[in-house]
C-alpha positions as CSV (number, residue, x, y, z in Angstrom):
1,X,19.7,8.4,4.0
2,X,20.3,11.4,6.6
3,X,24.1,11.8,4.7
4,X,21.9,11.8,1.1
5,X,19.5,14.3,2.6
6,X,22.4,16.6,4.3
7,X,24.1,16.5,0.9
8,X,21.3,17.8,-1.0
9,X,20.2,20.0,1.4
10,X,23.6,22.1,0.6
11,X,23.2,22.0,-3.2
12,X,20.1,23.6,-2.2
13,X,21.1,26.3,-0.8
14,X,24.2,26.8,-3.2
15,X,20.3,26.5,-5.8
16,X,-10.3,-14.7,-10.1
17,X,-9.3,-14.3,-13.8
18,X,-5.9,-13.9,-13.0
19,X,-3.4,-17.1,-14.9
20,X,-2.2,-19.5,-11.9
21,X,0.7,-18.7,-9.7
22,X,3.5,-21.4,-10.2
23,X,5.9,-21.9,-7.0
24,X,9.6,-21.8,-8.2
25,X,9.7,-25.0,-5.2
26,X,10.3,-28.6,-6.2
27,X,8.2,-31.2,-5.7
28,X,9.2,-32.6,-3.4
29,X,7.6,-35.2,-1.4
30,X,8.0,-34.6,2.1
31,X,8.6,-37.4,5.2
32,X,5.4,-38.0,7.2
33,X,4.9,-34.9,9.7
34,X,4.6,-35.3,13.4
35,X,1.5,-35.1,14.3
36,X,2.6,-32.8,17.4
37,X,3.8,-30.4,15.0
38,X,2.0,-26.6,13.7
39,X,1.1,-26.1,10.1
40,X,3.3,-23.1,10.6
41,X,6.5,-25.4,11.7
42,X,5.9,-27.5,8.6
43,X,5.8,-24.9,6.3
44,X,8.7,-23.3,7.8
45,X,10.5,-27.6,7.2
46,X,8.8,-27.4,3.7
47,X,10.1,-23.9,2.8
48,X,14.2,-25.3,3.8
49,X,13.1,-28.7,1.7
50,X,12.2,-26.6,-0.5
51,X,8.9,-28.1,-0.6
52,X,5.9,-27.4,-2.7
53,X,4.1,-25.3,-0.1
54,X,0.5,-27.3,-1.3
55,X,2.0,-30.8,-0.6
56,X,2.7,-29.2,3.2
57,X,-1.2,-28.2,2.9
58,X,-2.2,-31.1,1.7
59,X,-0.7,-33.4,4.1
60,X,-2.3,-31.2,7.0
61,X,-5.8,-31.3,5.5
62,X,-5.1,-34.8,5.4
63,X,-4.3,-35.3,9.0
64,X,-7.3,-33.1,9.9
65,X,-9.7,-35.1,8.2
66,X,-8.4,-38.0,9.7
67,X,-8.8,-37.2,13.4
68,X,-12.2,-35.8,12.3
69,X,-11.4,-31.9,12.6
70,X,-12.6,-29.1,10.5
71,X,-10.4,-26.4,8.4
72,X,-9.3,-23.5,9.8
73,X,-9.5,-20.5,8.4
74,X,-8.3,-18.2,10.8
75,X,-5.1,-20.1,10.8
76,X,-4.3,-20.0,7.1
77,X,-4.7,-16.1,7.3
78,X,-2.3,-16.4,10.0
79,X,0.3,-18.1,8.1
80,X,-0.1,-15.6,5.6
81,X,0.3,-12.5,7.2
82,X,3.1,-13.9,8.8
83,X,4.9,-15.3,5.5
84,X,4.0,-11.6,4.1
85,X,5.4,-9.5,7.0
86,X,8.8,-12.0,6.9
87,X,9.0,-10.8,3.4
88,X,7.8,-14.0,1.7
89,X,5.0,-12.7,-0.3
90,X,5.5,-16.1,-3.0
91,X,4.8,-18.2,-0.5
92,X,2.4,-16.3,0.8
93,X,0.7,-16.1,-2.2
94,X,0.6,-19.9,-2.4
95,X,-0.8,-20.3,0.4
96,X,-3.6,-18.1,-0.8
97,X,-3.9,-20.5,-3.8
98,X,-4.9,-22.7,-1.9
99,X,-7.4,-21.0,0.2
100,X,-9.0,-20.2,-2.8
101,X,-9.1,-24.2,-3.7
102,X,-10.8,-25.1,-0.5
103,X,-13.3,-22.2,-1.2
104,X,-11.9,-20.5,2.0
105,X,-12.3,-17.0,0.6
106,X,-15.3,-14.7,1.9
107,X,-13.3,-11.8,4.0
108,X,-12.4,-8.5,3.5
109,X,-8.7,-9.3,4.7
110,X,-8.6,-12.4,2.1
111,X,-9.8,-10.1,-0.5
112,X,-7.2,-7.3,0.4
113,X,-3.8,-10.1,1.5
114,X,-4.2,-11.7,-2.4
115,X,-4.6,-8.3,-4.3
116,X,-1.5,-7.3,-2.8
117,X,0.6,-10.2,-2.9
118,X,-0.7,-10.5,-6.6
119,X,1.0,-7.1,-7.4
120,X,4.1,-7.7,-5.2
121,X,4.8,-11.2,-6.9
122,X,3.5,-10.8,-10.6
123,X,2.2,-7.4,-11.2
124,X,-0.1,-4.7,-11.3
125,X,-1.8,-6.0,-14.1
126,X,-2.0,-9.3,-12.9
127,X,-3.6,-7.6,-9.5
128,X,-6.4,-5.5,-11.7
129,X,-7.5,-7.9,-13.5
130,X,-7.8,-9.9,-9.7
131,X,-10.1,-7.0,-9.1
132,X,-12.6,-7.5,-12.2
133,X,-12.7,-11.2,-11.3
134,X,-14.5,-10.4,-7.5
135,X,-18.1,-10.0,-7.6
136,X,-18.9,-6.2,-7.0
137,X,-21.1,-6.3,-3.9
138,X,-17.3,-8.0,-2.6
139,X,-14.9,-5.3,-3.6
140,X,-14.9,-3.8,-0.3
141,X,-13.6,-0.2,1.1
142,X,-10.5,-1.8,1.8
143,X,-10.4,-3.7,-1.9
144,X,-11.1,0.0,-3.4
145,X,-8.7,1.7,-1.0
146,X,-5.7,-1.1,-2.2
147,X,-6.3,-0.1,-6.1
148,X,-5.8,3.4,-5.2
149,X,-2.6,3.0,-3.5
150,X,-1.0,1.4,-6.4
151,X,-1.6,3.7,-8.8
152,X,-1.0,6.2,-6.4
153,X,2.7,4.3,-6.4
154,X,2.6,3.9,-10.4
155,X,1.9,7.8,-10.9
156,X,1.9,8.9,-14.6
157,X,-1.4,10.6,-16.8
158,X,-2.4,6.9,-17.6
159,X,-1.8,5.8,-13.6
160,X,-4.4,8.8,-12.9
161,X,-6.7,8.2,-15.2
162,X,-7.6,5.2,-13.5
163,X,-7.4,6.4,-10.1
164,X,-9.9,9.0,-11.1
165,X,-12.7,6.3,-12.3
166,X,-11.8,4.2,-9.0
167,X,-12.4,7.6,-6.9
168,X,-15.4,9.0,-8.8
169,X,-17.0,5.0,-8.0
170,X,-16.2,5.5,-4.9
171,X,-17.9,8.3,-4.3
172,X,-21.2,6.8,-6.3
173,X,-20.8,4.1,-3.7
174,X,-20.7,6.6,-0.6
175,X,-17.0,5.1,0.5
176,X,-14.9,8.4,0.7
177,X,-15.3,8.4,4.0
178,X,-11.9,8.1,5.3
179,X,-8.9,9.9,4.7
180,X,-6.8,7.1,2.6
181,X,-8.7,7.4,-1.2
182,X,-7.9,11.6,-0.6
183,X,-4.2,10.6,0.2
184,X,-3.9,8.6,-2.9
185,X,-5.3,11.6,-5.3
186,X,-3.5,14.0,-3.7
187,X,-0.5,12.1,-4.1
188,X,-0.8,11.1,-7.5
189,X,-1.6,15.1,-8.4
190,X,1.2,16.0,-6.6
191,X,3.2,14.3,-8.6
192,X,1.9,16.1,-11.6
193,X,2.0,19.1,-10.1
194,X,-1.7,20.1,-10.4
195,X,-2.1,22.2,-7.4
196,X,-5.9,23.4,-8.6
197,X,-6.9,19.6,-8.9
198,X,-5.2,19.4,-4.7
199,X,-6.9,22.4,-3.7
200,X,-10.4,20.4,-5.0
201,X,-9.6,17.4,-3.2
202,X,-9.2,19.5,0.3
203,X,-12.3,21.2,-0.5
204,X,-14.2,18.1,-1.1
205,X,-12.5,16.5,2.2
206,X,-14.0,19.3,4.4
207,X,-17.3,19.6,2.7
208,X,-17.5,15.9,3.5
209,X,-16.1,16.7,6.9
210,X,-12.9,14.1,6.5
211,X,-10.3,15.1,8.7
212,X,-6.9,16.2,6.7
213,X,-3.7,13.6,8.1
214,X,-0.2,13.5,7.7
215,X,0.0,12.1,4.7
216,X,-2.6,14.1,2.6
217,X,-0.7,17.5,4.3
218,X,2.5,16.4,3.3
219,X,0.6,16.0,-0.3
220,X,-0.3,19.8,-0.4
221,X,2.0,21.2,1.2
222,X,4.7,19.6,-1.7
223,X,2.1,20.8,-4.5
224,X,2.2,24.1,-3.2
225,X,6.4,24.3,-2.8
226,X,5.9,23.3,-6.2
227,X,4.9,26.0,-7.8
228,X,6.6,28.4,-5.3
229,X,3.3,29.6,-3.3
230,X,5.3,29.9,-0.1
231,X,2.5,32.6,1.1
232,X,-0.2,29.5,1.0
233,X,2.4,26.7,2.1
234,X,3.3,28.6,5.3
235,X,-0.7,29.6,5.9
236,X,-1.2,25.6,5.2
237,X,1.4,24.8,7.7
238,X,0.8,27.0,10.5
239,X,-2.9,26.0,10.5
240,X,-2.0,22.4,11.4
241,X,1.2,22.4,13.0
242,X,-0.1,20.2,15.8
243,X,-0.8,17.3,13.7
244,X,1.9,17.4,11.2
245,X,4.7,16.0,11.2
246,X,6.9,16.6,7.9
247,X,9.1,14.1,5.7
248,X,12.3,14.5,4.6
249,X,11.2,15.4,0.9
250,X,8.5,18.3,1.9
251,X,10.9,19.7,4.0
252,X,13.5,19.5,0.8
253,X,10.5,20.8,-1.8
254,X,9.8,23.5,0.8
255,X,13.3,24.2,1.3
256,X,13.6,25.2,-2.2
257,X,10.9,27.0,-2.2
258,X,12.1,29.5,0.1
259,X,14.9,29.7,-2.2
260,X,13.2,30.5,-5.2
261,X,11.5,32.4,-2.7
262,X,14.3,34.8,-1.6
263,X,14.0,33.5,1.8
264,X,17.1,32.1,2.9
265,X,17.0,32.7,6.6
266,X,13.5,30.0,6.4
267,X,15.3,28.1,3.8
268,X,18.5,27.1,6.5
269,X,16.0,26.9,9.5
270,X,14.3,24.2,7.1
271,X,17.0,22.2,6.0
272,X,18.3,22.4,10.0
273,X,15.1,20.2,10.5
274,X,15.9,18.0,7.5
275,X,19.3,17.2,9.3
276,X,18.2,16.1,12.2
């Protein structure tokens, strides 16, 4: 990445409804489980079995019942975070299945984990429509925030259009109250170019007294390198230098700003920071 960034730094400066998620597993059955054993261990057997991830789930609730114990739902939302953060977002996802089965659904984080693990495994389509099937006084912040990061990510006029009837519900519902719905507008007219339609979101942030982050400076100051406003960039920048820190493609869009800019001598001071 650094050599990629050092390379073109020099060319610079030369210029519910959702269909049902089928595990690729075999089923196959699996040997009675110790009863010492974790759900977590057994899915971790299951998943070098290569196990149907339900029959592991199945046998468990079994056991439970048995020795008189309720579910736990604390500790399914366990095993799924941890199957998504080890990069396993299929079983993850059915896991979540299941959940749903045993009508263990009723959290923000449930709500949020299946959205996204809908997207990662099928699609965003598949997610949306995930979306439309959860009863409105359920779609959380977070459920809100999770649409607008993915179009955010899809980018595109027909990406935006969508993000803008997510926002303006969001603001009917009194939820822009954070800095992360801003991010994803910012960073989806960023990537249009539309510095007027930035320069509204800032405006609306401060009138709603939102405090500008990382990300959403790193949004305008891109915009603005964009179309070569280096007078505004630099006014941007030094007005929150203490909370900014800068990614290796603003400084790169700046960079050539100051090139298109005439300003060299800021241009190779830039790209130094890219470097290191």
């Amino acid at each position: 990445m650094r050599h990629n960034l050092q390379r073109h730094a020099k060319r610079i400066l030369a210029y519910s409804n959702r269909p049902r998620f089928f595990c690729s597993y075999t089923n196959v059955t699996l040997s009675s489980p110790a009863t010492n054993q974790t759900l977590q261990s057994r899915i971790e057997a299951a998943s070098h079995q290569k196990a149907e991830i339900t029959t592991v789930l199945e046998q468990w609730l079994q056991q439970q019942q048995q020795q008189g114990k309720q579910l736990n739902p604390s500790l399914l939302r366990g095993i799924v975070e941890k199957l998504r953060s080890s990069n396993r977002p299929r079983q993850a996802l059915e896991v979540s299945d299941w959940m749903v089965e045993q009508k263990m659904y009723n959290l923000p984080e449930d709500f949020s984990a299946r959205f996204h693990l809908t997207e990662k495994v099928l699609n965003l389509e598949e997610a949306e429509k995930f979306f439309e099937s959860i009863p409105e006084n359920m779609r959380f912040e977070s459920m809100y925030n999770s649409l607008l990061r993915s179009y955010a990510r899809q980018s595109g006029e027909k990406a935006l259009k969508k993000a803008e009837s997510v926002f303006k519900k969001m603001k009917k519902l009194g939820l822009l109250l954070r800095p992360s719905p801003y991010n994803s507008m910012t960073s989806l007219y960023s990537s249009l170019g539309n510095r007027d339609k930035v320069d509204e979101i800032l405006r609306e942030m401060k009138e709603n007294n939102v405090e500008l982050d990382n990300v959403t400076v790193n949004n305008a100051l891109r915009v603005y390198a964009a179309v070569s406003d280096v007078a505004t960039m630099d006014k941007f920048l030094a007005d929150r230098k203490e909370i900014t820190r800068l990614d290796g493609l603003t400084m790169l869009a700046m960079a050539k700003a100051y090139v298109r800019d005439g300003s060299k001598q800021k241009a190779r001071r830039m790209l130094h920071e890219t470097e290191e």
